[in-house]
C-alpha positions as CSV (number, residue, x, y, z in Angstrom):
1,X,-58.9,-79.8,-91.4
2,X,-57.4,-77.0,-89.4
3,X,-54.5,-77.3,-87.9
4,X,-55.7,-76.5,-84.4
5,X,-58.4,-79.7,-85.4
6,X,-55.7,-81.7,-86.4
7,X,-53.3,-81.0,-83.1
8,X,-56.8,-81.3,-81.2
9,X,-56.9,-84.7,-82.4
10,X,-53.3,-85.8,-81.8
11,X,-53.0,-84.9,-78.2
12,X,-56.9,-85.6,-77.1
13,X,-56.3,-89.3,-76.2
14,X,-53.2,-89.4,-74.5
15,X,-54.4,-86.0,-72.4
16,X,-57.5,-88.0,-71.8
17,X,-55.5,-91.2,-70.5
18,X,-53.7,-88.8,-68.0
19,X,-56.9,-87.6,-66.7
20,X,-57.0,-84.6,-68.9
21,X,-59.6,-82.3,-71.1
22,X,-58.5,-80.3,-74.2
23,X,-60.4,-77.4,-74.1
24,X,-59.0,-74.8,-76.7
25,X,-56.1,-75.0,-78.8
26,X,-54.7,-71.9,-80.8
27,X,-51.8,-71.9,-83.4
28,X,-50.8,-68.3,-83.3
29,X,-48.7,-67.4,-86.6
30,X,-46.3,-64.4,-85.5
31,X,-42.7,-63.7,-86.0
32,X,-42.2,-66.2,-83.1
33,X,-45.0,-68.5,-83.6
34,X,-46.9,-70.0,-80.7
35,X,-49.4,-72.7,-79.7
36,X,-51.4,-72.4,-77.1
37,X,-53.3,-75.1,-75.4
38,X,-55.8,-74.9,-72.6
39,X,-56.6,-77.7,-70.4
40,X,-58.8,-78.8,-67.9
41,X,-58.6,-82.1,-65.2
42,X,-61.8,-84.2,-66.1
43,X,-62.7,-84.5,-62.7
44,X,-62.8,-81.1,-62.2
45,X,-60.3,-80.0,-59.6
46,X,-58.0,-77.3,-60.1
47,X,-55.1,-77.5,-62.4
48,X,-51.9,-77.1,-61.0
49,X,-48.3,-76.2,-62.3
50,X,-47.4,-79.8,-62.0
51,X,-50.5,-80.7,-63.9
52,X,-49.8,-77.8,-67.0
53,X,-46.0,-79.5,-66.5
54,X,-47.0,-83.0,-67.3
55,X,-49.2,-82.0,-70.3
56,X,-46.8,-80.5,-71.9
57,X,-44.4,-83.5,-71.7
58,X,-47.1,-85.5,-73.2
59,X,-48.3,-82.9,-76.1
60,X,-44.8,-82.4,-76.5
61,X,-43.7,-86.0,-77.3
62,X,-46.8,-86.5,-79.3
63,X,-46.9,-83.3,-81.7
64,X,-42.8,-84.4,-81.9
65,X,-43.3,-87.9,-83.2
66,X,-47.1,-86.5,-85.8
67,X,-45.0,-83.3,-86.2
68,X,-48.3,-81.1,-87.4
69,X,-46.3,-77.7,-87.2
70,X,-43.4,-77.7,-89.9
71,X,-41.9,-74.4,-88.3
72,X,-39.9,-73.3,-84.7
73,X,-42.7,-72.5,-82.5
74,X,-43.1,-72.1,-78.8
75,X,-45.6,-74.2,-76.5
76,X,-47.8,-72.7,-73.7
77,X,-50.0,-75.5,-71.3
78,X,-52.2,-73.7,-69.4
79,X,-55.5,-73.9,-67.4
80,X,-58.6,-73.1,-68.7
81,X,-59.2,-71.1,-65.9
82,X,-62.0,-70.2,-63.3
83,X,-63.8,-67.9,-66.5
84,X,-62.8,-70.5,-68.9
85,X,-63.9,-70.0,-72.7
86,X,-66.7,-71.9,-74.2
87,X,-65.9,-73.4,-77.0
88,X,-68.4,-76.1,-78.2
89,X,-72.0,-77.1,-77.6
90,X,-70.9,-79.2,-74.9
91,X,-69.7,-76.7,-72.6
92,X,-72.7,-74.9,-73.0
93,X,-75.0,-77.6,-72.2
94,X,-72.2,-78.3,-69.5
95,X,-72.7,-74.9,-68.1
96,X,-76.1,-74.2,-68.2
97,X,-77.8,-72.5,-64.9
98,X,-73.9,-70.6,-65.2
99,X,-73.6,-66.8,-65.8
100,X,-71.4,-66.3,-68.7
101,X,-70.1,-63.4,-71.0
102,X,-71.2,-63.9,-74.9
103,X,-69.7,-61.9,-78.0
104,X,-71.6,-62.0,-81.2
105,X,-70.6,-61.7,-84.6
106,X,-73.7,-59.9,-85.4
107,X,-76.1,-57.7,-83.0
108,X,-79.1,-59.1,-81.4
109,X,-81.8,-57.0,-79.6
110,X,-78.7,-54.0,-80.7
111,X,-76.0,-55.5,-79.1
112,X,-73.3,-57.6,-79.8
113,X,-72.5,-58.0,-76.2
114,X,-74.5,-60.0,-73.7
115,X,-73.8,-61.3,-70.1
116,X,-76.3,-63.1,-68.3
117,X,-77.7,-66.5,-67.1
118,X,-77.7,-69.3,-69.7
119,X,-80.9,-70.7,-69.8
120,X,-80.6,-73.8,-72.6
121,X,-78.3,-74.8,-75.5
122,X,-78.5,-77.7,-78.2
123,X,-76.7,-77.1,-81.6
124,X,-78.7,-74.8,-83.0
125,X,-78.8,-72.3,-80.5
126,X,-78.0,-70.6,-76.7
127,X,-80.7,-68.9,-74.5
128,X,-79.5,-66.5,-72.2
129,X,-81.4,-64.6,-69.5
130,X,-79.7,-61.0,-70.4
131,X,-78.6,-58.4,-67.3
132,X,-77.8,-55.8,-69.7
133,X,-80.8,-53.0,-69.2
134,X,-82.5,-51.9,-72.4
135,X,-82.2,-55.1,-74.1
136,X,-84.8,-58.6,-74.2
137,X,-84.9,-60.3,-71.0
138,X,-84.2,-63.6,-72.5
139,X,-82.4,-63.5,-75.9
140,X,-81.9,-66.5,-78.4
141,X,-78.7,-66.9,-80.4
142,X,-77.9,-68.7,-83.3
143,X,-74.9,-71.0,-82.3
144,X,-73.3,-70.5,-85.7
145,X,-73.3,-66.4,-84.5
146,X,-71.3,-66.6,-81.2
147,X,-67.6,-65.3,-81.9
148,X,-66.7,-66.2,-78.3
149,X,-68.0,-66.5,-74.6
150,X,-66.9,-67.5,-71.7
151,X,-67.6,-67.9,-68.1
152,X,-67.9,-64.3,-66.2
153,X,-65.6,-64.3,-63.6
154,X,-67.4,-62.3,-60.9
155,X,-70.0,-65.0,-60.7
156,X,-67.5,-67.8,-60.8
157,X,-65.5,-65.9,-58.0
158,X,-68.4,-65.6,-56.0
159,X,-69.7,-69.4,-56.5
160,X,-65.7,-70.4,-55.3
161,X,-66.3,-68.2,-52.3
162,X,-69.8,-69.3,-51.6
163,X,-68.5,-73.2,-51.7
164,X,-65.8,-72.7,-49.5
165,X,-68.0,-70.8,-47.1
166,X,-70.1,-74.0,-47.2
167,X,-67.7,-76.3,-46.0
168,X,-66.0,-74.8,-43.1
């Protein structure tokens, strides 16, 4: 098991219990290591300072006491953000109907790049409706080939604006 599994599994339950998602954890090995953890509030709102704050307590205690990291290292809480990364099948079946960015590790249709509407996921595989000209409309990639995506921020930007429009 990884050690960014094995801290993923130390800290889920007790973020969960304060109302908290684990979306992407990253031990960075430097000269001054660092772990990074990303988190979002499972209903959804924005994460606030005082929200990063008080997961960081908790991780904190918890990583203390199971003391996966053997070595100095420093410890940034943060939000996953409004283009937040996608990390397993769930948040592309979460996000489906979203626009999002996808890098490959291999090219499709000649590109390793794509950015368009996700159409479906299940664990074999994304669909995306592509906006880049020249390639497929809809292109099918193997799960196993995405080397990250993530949420495009335009899009999200404008849904945000579009919602608050909405309710004024």
């Amino acid at each position: 098991m990884s050690i960014n599994a094995k801290i993923q599994n130390i800290i889920e339950a007790p973020l969960s219990s304060l109302g908290f998602g684990v979306v992407q954890v990253k031990f960075i090995e430097h000269a001054q290591p660092k772990l990074e953890i990303l988190i979002e509030r499972l209903d959804f709102v924005p994460v606030t300072v005082e929200d990063c704050m008080k997961a960081n307590r908790t991780i904190s205690t918890h990583l203390d006491v199971e003391d996966p990291i053997h070595k100095a290292y420093t410890l940034e809480v943060s939000s996953a953000g409004i283009d937040r990364p996608l990390i397993g099948i769930k948040d592309y079946v979460r996000f489906v109907g979203y626009k999002i960015n996808i890098q490959t590790l291999v090219p499709f249709e000649g590109s390793k790049k794509f950015k368009g509407i996700l159409e479906s996921a299940n664990e074999t595989h994304v669909v995306i409706k592509s906006e880049i000209p020249m390639l497929e409309n809809v292109v099918e990639i193997p799960f196993d080939e995405i080397q990250k995506a993530k949420l495009d921020l335009d899009y999200m930007i404008e849904l945000k604006m579009r919602e608050r429009k909405e309710q004024k």
